[in-house]
N, C-alpha and C positions, 0 to 999 in steps of 0.2 A: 893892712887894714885893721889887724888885729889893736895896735897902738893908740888909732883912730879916738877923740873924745868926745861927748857929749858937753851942755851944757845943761846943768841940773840948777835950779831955783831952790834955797834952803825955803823948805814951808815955815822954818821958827823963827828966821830973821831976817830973808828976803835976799842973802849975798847969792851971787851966782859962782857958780862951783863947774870944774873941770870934773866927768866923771868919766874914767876907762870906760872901755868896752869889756876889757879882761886885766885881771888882777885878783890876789887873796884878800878875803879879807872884806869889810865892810865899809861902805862913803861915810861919812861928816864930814859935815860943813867947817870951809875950813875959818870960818869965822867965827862962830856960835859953836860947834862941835857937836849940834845933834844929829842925829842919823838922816841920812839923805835918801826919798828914793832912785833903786838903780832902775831904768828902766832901757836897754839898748836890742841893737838889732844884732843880728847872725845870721850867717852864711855858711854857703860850702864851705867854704877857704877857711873859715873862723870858728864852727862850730864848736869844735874841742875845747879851743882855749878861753872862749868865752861861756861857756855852758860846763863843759865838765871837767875843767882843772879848777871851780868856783868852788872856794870852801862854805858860803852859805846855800841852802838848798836856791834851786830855781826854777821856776816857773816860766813853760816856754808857750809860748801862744804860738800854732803854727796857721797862718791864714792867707788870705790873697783879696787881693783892691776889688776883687768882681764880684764879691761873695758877700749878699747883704747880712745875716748872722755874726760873720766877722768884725764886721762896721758896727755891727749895733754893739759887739760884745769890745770892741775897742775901749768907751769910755770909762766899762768896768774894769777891764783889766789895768787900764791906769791910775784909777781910784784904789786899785789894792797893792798895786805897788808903792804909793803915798800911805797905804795903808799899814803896810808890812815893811815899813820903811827901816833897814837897820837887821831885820829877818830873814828877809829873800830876796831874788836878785828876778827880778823880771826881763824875759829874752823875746823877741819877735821875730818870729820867721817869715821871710814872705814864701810858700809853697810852690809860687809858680816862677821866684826868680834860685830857689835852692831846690833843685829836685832832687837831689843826692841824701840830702834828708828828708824829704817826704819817702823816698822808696826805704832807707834804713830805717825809717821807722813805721814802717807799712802801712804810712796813712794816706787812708780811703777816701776822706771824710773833713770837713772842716767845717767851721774851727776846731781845732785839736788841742786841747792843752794836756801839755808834757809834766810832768814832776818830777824834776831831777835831785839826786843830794848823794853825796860822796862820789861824782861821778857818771851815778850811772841813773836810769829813767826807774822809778818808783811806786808812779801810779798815774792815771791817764784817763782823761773824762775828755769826751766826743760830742760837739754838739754845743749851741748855747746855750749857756744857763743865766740865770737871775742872780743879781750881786750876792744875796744871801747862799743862794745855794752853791757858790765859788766857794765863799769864805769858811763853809762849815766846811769843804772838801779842801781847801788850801790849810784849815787846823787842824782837820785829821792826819793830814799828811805829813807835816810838818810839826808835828803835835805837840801845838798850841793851849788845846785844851781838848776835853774830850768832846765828842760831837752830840747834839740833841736827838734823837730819831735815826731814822739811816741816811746821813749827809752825801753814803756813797754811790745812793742811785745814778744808775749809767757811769758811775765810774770802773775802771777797768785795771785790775794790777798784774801787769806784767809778770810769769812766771820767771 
């Protein structure tokens, strides 16, 4: 499963692109060569190799089909994977078909979004937010730039 590709649409000149699941390293288009967003799913089976042997950070949404919060926070998380295109690697979990990661990562709650980089989880916000209030919390994390105000309300950094 891990093998498994995507097909990614380059935003800067429309070629369609094969995109792993798992690999180092970051997409371009293999046309145009600008940076691609990566946006794929994980599993039990998969979790590791696409989530944390990734050398750019990643951003894991964990959610499930029943959960209106999830559905609404879908369009945003894909608008910041186009967004952060070349930066991060966006993963989606579904909760109710991977329960092996909901329990290792003791989530109660969803949507969950996970921060992961080098590895391992980083930093972890609960709940829907508002595209702004992602993105101040996805450059803190990632750090993009420094944040305005506290971008890190309700977020949550793992000791």
């Amino acid at each position: 499963m891990v093998n498994e590709t995507t097909v990614t649409v380059c935003p800067a000149c429309g070629a369609r692109n094969r995109a792993p699941r798992a690999r180092a390293g970051r997409l371009r288009c293999a046309k145009c060569h600008a940076d691609l967003p990566w946006l794929v799913e994980a599993s039990d089976d998969d979790f590791r190799a696409v989530v944390e042997e990734a050398s750019l950070p990643v951003l894991v949404d964990v959610w499930a089909r029943w959960c209106g919060p999830c559905r609404a926070m879908a369009p945003v998380v894909e608008s910041l994977s186009r967004e952060y295109a070349g930066r991060l690697k966006v993963v989606k979990v579904n909760a109710d078909e991977s329960p092996v990661i909901s329990r290792r990562h003791s989530i109660m709650s969803i949507p969950t979004l996970l921060l992961y980089r080098a590895g391992r989880e980083t930093a972890r916000l609960v709940g829907a937010r508002p595209e702004p209030a992602l993105r101040a919390w996805l450059d803190e994390g990632i750090g993009k730039r420094a944040p305005s105000g506290d971008a890190s309300v309700g977020a949550h950094r793992p000791s």
